[in-house]
Biopython code that builds the backbone (N, CA, C, O; Angstrom):
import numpy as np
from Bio.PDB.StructureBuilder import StructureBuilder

atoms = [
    (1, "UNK", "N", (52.674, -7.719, -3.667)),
    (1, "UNK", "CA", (52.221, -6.480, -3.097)),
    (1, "UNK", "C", (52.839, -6.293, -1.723)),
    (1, "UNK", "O", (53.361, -7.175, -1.040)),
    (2, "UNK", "N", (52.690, -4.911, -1.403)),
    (2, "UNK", "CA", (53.494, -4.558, -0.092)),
    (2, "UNK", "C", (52.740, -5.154, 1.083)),
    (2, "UNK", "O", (51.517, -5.108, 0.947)),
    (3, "UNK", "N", (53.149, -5.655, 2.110)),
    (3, "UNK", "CA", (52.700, -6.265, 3.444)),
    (3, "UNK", "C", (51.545, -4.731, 4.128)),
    (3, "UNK", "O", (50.533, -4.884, 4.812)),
    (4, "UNK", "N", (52.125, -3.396, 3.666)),
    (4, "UNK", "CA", (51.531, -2.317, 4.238)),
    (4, "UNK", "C", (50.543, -2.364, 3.438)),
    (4, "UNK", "O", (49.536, -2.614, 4.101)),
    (5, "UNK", "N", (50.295, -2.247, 2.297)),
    (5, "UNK", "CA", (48.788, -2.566, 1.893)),
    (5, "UNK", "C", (47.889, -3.630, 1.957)),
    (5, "UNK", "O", (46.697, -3.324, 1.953)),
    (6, "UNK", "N", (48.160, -4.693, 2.009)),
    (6, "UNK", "CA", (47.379, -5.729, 2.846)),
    (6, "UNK", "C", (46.504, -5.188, 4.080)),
    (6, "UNK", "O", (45.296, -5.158, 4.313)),
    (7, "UNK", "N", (47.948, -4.669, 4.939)),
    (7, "UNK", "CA", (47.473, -4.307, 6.286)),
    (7, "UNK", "C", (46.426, -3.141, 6.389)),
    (7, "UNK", "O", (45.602, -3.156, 7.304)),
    (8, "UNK", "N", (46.448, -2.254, 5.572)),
    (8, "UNK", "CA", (45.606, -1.107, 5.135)),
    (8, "UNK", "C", (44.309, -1.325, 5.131)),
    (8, "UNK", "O", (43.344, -0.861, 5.740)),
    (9, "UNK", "N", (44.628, -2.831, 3.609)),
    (9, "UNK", "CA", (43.037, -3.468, 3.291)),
    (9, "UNK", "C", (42.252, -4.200, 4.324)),
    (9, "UNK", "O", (41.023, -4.210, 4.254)),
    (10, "UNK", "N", (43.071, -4.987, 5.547)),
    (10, "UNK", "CA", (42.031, -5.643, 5.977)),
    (10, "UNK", "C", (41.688, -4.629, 7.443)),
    (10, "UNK", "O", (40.955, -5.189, 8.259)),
    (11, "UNK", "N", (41.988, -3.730, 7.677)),
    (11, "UNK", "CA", (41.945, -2.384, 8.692)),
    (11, "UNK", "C", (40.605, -1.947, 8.094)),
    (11, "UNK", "O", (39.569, -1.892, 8.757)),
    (12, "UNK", "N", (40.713, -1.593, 6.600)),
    (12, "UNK", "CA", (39.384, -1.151, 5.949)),
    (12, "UNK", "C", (38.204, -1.611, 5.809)),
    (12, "UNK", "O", (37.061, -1.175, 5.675)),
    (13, "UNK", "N", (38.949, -2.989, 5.893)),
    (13, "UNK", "CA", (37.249, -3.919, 5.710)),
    (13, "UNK", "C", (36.965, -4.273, 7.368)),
    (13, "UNK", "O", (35.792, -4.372, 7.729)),
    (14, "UNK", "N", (38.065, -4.458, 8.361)),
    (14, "UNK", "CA", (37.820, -4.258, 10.060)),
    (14, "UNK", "C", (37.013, -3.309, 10.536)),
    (14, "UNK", "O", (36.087, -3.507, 11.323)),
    (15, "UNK", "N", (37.407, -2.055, 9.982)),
    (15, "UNK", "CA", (37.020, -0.966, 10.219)),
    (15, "UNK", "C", (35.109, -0.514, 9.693)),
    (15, "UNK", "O", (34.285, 0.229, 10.225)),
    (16, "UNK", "N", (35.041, -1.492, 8.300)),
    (16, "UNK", "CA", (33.544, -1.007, 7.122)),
    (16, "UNK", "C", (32.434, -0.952, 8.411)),
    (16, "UNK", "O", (31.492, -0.166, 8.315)),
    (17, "UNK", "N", (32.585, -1.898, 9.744)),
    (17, "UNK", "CA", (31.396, -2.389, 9.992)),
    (17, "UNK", "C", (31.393, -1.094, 11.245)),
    (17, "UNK", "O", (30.392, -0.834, 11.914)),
    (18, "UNK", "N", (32.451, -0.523, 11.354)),
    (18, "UNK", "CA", (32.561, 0.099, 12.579)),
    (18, "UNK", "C", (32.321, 2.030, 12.218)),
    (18, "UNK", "O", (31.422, 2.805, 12.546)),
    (19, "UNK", "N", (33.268, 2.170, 11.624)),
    (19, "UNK", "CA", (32.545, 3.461, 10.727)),
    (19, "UNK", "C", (31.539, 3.804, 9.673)),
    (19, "UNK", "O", (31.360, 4.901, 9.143)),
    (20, "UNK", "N", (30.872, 2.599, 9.449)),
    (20, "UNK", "CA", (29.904, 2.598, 8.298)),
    (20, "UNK", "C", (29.951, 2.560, 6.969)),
    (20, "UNK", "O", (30.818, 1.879, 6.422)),
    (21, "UNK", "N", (29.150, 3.188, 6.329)),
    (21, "UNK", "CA", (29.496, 3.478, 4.918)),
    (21, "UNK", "C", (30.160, 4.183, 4.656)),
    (21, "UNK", "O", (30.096, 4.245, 3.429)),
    (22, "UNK", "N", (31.163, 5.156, 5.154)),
    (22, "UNK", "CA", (32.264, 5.615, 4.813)),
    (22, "UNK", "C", (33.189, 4.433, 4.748)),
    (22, "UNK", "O", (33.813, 4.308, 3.694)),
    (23, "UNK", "N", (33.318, 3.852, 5.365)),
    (23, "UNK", "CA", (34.416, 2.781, 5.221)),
    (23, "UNK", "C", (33.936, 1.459, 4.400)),
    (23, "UNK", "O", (34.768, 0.615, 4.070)),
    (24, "UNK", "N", (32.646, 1.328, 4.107)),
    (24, "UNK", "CA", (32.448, 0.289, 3.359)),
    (24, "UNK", "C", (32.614, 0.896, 1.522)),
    (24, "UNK", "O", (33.060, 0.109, 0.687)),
    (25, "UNK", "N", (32.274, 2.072, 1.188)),
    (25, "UNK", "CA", (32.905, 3.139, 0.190)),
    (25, "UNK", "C", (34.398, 3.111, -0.142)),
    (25, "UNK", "O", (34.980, 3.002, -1.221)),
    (26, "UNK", "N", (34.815, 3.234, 1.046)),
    (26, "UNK", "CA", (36.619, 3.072, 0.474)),
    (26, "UNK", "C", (36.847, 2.154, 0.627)),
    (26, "UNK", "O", (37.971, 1.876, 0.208)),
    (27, "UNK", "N", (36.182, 1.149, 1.197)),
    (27, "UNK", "CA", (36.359, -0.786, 0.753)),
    (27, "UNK", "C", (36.648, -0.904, -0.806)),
    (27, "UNK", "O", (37.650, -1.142, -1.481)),
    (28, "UNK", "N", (34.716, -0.507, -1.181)),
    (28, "UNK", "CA", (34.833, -0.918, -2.602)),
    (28, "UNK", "C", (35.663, 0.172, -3.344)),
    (28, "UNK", "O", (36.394, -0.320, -4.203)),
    (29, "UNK", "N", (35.728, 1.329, -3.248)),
    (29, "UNK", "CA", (36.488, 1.623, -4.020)),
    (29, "UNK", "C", (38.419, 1.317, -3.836)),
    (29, "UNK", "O", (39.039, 2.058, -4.600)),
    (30, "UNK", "N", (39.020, 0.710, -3.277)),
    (30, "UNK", "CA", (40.120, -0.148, -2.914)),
    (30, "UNK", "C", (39.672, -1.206, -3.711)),
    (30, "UNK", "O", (40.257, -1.192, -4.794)),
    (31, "UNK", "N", (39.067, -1.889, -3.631)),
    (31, "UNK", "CA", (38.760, -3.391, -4.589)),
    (31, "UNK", "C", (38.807, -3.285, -5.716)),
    (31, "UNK", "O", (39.459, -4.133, -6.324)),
    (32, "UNK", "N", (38.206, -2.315, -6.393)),
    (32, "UNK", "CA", (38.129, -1.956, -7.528)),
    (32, "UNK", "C", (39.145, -1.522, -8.108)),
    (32, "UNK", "O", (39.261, -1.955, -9.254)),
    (33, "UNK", "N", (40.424, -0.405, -7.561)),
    (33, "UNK", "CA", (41.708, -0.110, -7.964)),
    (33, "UNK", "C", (42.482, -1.708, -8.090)),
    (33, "UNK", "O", (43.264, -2.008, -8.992)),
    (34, "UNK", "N", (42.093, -2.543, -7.060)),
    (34, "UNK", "CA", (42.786, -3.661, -7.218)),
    (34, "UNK", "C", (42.572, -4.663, -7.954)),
    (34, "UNK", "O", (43.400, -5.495, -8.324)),
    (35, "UNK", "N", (41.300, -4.610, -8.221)),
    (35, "UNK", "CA", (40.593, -5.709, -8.834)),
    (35, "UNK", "C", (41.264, -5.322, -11.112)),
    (35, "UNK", "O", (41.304, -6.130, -12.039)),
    (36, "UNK", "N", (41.470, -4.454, -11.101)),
    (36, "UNK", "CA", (42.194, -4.385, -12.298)),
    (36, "UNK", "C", (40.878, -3.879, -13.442)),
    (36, "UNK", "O", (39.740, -3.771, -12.984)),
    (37, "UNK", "N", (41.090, -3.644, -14.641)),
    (37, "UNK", "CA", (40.106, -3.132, -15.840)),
    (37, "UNK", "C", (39.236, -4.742, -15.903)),
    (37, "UNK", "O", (39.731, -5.861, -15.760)),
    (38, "UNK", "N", (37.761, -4.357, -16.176)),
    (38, "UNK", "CA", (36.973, -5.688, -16.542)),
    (38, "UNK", "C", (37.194, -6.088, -17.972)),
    (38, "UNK", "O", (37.395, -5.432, -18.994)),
    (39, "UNK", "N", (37.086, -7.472, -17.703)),
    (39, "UNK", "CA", (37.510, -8.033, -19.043)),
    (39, "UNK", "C", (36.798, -7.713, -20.415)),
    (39, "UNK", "O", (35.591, -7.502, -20.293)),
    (40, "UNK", "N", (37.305, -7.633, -21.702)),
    (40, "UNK", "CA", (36.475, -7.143, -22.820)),
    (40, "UNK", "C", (35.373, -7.942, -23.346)),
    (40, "UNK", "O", (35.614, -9.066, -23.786)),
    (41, "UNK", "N", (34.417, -7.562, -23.344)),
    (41, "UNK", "CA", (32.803, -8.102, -23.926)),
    (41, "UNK", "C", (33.130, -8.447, -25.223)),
    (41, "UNK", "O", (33.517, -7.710, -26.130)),
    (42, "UNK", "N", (32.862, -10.089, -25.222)),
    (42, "UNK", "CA", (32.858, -10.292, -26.875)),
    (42, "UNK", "C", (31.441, -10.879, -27.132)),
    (42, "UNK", "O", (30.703, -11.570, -26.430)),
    (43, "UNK", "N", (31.339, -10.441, -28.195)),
    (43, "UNK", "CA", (30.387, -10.566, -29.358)),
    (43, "UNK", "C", (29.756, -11.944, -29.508)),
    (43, "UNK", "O", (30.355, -13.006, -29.680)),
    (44, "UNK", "N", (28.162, -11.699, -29.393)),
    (44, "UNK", "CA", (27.531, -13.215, -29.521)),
    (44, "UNK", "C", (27.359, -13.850, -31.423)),
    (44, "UNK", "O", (27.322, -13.207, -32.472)),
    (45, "UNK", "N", (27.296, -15.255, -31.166)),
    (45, "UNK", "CA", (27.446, -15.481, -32.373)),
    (45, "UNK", "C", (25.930, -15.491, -33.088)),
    (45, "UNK", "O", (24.952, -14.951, -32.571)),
    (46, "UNK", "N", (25.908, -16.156, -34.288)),
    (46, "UNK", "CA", (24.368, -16.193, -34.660)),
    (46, "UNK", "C", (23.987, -17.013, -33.838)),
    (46, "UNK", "O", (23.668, -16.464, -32.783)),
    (47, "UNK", "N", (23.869, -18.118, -33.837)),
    (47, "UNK", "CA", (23.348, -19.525, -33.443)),
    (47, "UNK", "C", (22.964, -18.772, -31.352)),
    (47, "UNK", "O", (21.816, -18.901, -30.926)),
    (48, "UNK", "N", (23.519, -18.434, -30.884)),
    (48, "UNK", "CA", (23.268, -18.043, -29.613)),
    (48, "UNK", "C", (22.071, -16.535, -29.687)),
    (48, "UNK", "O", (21.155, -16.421, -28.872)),
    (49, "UNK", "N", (22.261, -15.780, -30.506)),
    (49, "UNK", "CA", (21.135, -14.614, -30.668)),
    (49, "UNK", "C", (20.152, -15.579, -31.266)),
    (49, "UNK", "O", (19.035, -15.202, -30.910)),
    (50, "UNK", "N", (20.088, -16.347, -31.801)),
    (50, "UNK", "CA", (18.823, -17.031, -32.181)),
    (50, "UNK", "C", (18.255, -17.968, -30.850)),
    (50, "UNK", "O", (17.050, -18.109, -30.641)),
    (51, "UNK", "N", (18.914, -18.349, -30.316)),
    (51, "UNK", "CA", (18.411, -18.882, -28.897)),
    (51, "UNK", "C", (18.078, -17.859, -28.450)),
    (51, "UNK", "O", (16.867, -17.675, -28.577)),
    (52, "UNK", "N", (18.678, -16.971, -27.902)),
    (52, "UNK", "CA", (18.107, -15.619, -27.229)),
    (52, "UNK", "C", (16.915, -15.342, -27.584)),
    (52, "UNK", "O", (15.966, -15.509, -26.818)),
    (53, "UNK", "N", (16.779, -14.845, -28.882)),
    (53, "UNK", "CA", (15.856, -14.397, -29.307)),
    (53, "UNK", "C", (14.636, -15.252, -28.977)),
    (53, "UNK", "O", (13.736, -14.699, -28.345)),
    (54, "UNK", "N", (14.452, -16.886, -29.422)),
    (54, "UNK", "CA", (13.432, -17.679, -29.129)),
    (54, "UNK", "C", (12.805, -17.736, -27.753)),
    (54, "UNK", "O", (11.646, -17.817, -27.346)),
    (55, "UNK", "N", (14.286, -17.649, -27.051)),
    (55, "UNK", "CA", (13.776, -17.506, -24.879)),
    (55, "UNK", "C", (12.942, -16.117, -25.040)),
    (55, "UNK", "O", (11.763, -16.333, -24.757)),
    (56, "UNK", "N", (13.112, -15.119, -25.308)),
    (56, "UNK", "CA", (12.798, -13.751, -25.334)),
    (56, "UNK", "C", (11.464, -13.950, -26.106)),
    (56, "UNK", "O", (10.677, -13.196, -25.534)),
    (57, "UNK", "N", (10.895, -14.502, -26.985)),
    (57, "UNK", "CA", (9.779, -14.956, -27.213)),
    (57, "UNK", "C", (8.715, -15.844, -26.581)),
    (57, "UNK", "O", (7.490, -15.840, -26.695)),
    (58, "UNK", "N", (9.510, -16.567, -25.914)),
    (58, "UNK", "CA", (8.897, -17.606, -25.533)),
    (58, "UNK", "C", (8.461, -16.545, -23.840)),
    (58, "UNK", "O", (7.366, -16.473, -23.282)),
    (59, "UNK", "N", (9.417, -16.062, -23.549)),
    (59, "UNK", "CA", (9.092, -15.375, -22.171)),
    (59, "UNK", "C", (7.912, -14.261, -22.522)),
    (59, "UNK", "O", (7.119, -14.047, -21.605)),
    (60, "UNK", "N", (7.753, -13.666, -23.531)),
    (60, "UNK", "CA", (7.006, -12.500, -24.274)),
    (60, "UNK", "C", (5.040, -13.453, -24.072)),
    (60, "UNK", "O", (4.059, -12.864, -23.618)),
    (61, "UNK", "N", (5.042, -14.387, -24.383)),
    (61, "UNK", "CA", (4.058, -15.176, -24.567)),
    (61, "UNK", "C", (3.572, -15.928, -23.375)),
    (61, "UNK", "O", (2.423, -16.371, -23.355)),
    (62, "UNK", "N", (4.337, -16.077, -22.452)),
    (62, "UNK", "CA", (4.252, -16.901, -21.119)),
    (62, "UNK", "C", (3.825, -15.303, -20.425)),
    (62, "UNK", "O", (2.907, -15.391, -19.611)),
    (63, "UNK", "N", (4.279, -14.116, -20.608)),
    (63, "UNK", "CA", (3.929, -12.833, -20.262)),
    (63, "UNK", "C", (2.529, -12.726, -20.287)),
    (63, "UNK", "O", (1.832, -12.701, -19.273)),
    (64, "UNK", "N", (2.067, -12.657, -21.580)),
    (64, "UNK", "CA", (0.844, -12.102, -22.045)),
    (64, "UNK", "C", (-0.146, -13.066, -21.717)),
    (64, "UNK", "O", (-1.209, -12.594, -21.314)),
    (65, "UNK", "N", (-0.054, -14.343, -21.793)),
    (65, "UNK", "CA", (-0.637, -15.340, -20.767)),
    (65, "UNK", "C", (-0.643, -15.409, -19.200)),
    (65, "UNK", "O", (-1.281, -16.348, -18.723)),
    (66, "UNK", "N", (-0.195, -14.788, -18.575)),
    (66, "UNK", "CA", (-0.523, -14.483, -17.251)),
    (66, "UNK", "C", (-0.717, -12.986, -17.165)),
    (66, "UNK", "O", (-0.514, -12.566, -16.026)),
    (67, "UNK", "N", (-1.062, -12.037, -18.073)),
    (67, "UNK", "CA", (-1.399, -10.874, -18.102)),
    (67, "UNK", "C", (-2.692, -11.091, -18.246)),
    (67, "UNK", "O", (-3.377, -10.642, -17.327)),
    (68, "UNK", "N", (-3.489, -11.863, -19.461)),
    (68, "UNK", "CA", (-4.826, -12.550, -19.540)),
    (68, "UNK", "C", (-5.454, -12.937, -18.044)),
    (68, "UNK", "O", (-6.445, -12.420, -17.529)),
    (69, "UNK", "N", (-4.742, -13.825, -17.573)),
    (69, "UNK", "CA", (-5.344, -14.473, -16.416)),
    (69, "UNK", "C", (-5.184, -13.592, -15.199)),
    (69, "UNK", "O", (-5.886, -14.096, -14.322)),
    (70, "UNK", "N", (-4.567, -12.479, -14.729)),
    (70, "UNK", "CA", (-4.599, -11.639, -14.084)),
    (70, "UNK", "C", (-6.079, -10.746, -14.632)),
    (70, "UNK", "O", (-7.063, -10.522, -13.927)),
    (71, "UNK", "N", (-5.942, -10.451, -15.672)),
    (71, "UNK", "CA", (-6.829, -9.524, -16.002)),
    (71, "UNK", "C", (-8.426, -10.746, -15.513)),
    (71, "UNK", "O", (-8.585, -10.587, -14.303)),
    (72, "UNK", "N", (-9.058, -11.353, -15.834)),
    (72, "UNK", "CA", (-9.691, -12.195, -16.063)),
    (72, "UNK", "C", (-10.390, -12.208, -14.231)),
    (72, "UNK", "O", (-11.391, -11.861, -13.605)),
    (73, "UNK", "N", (-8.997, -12.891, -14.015)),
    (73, "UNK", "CA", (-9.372, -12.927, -12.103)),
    (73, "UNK", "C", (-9.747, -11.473, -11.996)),
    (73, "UNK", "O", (-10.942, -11.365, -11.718)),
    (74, "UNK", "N", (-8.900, -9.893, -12.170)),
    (74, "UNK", "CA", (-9.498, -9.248, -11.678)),
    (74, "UNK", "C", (-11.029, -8.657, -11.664)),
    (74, "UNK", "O", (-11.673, -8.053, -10.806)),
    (75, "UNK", "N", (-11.357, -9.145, -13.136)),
    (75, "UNK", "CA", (-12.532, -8.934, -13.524)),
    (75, "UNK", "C", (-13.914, -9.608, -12.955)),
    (75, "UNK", "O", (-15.027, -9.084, -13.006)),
    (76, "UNK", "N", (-13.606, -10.818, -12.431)),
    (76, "UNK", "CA", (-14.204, -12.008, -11.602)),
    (76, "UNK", "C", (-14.362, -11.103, -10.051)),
    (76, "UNK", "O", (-15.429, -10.848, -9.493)),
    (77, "UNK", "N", (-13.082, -10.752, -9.608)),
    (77, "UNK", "CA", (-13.403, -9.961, -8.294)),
    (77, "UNK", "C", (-14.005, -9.011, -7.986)),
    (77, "UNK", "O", (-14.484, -8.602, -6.928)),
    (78, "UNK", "N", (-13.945, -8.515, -9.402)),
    (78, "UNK", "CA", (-14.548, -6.907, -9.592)),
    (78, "UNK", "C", (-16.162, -7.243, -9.660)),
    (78, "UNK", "O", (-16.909, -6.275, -9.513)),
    (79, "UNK", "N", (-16.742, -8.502, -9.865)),
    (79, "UNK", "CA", (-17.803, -8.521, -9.878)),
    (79, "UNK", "C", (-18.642, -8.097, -12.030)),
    (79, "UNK", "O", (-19.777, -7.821, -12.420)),
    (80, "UNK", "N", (-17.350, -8.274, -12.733)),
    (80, "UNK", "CA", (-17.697, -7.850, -14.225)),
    (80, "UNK", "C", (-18.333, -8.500, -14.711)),
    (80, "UNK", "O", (-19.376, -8.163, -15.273)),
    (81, "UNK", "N", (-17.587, -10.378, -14.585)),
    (81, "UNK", "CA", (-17.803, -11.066, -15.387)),
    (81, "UNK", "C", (-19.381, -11.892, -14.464)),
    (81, "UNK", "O", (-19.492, -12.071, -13.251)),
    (82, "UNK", "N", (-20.226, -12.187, -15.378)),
    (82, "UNK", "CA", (-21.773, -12.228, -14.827)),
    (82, "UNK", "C", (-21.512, -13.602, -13.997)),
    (82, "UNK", "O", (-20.580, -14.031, -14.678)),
    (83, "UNK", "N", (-21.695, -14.522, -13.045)),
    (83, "UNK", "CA", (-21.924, -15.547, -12.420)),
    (83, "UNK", "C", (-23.065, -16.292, -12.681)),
    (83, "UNK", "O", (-24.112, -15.645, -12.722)),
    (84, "UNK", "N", (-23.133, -17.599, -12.885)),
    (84, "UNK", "CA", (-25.001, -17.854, -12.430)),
    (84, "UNK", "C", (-24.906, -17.904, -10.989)),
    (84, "UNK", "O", (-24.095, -18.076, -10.078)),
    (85, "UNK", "N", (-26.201, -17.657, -11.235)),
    (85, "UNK", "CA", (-26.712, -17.509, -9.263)),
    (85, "UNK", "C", (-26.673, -19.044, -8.921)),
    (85, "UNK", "O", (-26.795, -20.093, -9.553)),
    (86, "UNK", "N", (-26.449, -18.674, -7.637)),
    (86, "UNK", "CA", (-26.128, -20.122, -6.550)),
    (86, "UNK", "C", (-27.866, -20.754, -6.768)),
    (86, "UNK", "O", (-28.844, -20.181, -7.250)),
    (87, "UNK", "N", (-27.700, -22.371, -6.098)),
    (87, "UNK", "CA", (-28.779, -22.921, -6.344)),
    (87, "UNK", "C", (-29.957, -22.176, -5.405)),
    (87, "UNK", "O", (-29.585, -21.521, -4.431)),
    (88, "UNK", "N", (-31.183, -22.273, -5.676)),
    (88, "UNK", "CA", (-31.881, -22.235, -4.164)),
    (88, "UNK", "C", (-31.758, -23.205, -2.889)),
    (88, "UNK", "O", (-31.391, -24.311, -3.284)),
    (89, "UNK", "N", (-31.924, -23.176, -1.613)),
    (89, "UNK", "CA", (-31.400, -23.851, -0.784)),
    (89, "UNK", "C", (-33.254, -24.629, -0.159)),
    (89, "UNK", "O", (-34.358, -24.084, -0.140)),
    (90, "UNK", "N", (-32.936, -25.684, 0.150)),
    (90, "UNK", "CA", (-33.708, -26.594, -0.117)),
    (90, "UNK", "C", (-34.486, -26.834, 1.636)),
    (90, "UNK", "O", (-33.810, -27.166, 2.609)),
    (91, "UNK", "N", (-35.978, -26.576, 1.684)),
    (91, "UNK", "CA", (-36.553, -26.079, 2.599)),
    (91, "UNK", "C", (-35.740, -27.157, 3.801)),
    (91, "UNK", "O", (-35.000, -27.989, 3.275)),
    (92, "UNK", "N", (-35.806, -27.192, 5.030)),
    (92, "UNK", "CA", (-35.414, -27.575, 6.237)),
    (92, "UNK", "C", (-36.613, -28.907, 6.422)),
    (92, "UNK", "O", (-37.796, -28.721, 6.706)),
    (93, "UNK", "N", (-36.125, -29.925, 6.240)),
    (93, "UNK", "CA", (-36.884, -31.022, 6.820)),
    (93, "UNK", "C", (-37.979, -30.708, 8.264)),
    (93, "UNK", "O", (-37.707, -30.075, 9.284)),
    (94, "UNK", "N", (-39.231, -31.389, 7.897)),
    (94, "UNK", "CA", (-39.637, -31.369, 9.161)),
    (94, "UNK", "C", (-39.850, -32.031, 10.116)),
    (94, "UNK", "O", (-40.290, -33.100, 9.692)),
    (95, "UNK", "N", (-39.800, -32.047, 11.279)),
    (95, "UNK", "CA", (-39.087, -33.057, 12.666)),
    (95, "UNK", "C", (-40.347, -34.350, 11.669)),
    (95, "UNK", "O", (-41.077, -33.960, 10.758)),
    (96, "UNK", "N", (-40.292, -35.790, 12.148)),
    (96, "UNK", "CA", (-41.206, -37.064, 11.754)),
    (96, "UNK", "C", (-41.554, -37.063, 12.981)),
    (96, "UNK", "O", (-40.770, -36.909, 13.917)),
    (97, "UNK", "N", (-42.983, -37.267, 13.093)),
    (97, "UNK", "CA", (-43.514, -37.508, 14.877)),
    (97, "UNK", "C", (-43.384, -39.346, 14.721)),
    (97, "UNK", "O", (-43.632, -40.191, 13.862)),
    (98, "UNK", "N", (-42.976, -39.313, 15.775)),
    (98, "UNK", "CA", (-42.917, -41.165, 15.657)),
    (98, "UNK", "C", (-44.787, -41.575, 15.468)),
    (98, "UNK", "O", (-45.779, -40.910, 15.767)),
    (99, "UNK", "N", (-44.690, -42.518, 15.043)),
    (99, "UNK", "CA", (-45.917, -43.716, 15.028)),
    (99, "UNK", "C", (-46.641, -44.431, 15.879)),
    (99, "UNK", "O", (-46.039, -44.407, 16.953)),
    (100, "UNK", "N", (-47.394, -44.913, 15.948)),
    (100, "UNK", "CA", (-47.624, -45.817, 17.412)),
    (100, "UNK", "C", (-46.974, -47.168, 17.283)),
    (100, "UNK", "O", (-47.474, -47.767, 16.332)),
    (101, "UNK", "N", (-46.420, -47.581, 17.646)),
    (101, "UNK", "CA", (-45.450, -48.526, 17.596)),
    (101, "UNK", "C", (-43.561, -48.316, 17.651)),
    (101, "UNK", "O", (-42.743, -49.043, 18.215)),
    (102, "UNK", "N", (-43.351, -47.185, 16.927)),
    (102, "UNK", "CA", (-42.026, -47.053, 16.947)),
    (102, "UNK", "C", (-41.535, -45.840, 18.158)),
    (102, "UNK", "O", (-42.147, -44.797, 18.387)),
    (103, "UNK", "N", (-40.725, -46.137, 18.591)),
    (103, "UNK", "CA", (-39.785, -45.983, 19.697)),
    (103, "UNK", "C", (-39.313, -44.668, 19.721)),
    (103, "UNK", "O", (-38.504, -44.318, 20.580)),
]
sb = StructureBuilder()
sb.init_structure("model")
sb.init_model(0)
sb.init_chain("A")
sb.init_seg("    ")
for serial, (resi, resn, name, xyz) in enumerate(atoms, 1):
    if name == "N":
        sb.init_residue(resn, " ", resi, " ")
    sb.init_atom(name, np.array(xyz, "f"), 0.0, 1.0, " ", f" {name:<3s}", serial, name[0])
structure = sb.get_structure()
């Protein structure tokens, strides 16, 4: 490539931080003319869509299990789900007057 486009490109990316997103815009779009067509998507086989598929299940179920327990807590906060009541609290000792003899 020409030495003048180099010099262009790194002016543009010198420049991205100084004019903004105008210049960070014709960054990427410069990268992209340069960077060439993306490579062609090939095709998964069986054996890999069947893994897929099992993660995609397995994530589906690990979902709905913390959808439960969200729901559950909120229902607890909300005051839905019934509590038993706390114990009663147990009367306050009363002072011991000492004895005749003890100290």
């Amino acid at each position: 490539m020409d030495p003048e486009f180099w010099v262009s490109l790194v002016a543009v990316f010198v420049s991205g931080g100084a004019i903004g997103s105008t210049g960070i815009l014709l960054a990427q779009w410069i990268l992209k003319k340069v960077d060439g067509p993306p490579p062609p998507r090939r095709g998964l086989d069986a054996a890999e869509m069947d893994v897929l598929r099992s993660e995609v299940a397995e994530l589906g179920r690990h979902m709905r299990n913390l959808d439960a327990r969200l729901d559950f807590t909120e229902q607890l906060l909300d005051g839905a789900l019934p509590l038993s009541p706390p114990p009663t609290r147990l009367p306050h000792p009363e002072p011991r007057e000492p004895h005749d003899g003890e100290a």
